[in-house]
C-alpha positions in Angstrom: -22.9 5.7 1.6 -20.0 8.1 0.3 -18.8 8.0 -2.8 -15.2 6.1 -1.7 -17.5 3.4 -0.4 -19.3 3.1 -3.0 -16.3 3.0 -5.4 -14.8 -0.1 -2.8 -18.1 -1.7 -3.6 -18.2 -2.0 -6.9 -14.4 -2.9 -7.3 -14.9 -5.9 -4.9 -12.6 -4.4 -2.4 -13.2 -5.2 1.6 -10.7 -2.9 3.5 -9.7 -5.1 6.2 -9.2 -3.7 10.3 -5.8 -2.3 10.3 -2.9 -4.8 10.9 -1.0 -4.2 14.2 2.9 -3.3 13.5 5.6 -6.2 14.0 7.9 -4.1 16.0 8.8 -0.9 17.9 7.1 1.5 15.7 3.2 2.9 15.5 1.4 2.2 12.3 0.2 5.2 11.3 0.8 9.4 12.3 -1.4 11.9 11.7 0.2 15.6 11.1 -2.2 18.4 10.5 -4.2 17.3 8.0 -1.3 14.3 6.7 -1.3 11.2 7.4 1.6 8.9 7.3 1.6 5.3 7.2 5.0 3.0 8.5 5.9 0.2 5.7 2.7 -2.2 5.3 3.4 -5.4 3.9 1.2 -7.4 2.2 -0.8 -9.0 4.9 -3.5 -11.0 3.8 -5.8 -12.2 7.2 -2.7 -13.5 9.2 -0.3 -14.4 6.5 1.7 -12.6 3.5 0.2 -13.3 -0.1 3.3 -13.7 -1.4 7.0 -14.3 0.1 10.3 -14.0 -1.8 12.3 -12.1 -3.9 10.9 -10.7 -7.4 13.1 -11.9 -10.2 13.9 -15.1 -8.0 10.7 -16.8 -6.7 8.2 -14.2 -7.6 6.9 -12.5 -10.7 6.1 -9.8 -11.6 2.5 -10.4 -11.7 2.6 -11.9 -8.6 5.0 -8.4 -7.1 1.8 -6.4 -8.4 -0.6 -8.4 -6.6 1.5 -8.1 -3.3 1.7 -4.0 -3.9 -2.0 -3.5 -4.1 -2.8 -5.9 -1.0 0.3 -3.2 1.0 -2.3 -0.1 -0.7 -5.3 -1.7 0.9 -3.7 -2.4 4.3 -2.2 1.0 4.0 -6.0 2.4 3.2 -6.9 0.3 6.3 -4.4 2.1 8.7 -5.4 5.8 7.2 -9.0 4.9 8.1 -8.1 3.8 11.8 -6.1 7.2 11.9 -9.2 9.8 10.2 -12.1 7.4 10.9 -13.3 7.5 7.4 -11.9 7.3 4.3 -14.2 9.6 2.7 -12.1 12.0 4.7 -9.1 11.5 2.4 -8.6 14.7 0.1 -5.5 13.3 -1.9 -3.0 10.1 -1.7 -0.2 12.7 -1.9 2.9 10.0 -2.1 3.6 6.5 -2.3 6.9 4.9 -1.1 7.4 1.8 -2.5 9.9 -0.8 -1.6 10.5 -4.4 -3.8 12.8 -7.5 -2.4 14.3 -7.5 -5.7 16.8 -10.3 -7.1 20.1 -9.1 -8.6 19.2 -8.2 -12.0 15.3 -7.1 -11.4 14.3 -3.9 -12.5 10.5 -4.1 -12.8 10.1 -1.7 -9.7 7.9 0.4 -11.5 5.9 -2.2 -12.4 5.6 -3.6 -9.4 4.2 -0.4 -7.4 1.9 -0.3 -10.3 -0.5 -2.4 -8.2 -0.8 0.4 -5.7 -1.1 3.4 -7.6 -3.2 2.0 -10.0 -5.5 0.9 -7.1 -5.2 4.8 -5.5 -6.4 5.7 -8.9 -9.1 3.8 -9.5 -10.6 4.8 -6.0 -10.2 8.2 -5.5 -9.7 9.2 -9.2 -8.2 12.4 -9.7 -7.7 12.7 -6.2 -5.3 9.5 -6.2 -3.1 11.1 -8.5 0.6 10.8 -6.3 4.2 11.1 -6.4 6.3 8.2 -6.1 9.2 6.3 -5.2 10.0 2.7 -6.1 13.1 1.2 -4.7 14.6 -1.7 -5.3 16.2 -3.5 -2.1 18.0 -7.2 -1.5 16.3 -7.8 1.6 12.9 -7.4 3.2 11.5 -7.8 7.1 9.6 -11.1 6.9 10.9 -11.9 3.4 8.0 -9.8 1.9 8.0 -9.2 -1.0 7.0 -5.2 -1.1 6.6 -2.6 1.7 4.6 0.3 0.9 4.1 3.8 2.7 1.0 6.1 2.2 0.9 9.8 2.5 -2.3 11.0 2.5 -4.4 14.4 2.7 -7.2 14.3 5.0 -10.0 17.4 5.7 
């Protein structure tokens, strides 16, 4: 067993099979030696953890939670695309998006689920750039929608 599997063992992490797309898109792209996932929400089996706005009907806590379930569905689509996630060389950027209420500005925060979740798995090599957006509506009513760029051998 690799060393990415091993880390997704001991943190209690299952990554799930890839959830299919909800519209006219592909999931996942693989350029080169980049992969690209489209937004992932956070699916948990076949229903959102959370739904709402943060500021509104969600906390923060609760926004956090949502980001890191969108970074293990994310992880899920990359290892559909390379066929193992051992293959990943670097999380090179993560595009975050938060249904935020009027007023909320705990975007960072938020995406904190993710990145601190890239982190913990692939260490150095889950060190990433970053965007978190704040937005007044979301597909679904998610909460957060996350893309992954990743480096793959």
């Amino acid at each position: 067993m690799g060393t990415i599997s091993n880390k997704l063992e001991e943190l209690g992490i299952v990554i799930p099979h890839a959830p299919a797309p909800v519209a006219s898109y592909v999931s996942v792209i693989r350029m080169g030696n980049v992969i690209v996932t489209s937004g992932q929400l956070p699916w948990l089996g076949d229903s959102l953890i959370h739904q709402g706005r943060l500021g509104e009907q969600l906390d923060e806590q609760q926004g956090y939670e949502s980001a890191r379930v969108c970074a293990i569905n994310a992880l899920a689509q990359i290892r559909a695309e390379a066929g193992d996630l051992e293959k990943i060389t670097q999380i090179v950027r993560l595009e975050g998006y938060v249904h935020s209420a009027p007023g909320f500005r705990g975007q960072p925060q938020v995406l904190n689920g993710a990145s601190d979740l890239m982190n913990e798995i692939f260490e150095d090599a889950g060190r990433h750039t970053r965007t978190a957006l704040g937005i007044s509506e979301m597909p679904l009513d998610a909460p957060v929608q996350l893309c992954v760029w990743a480096e793959v051998e």
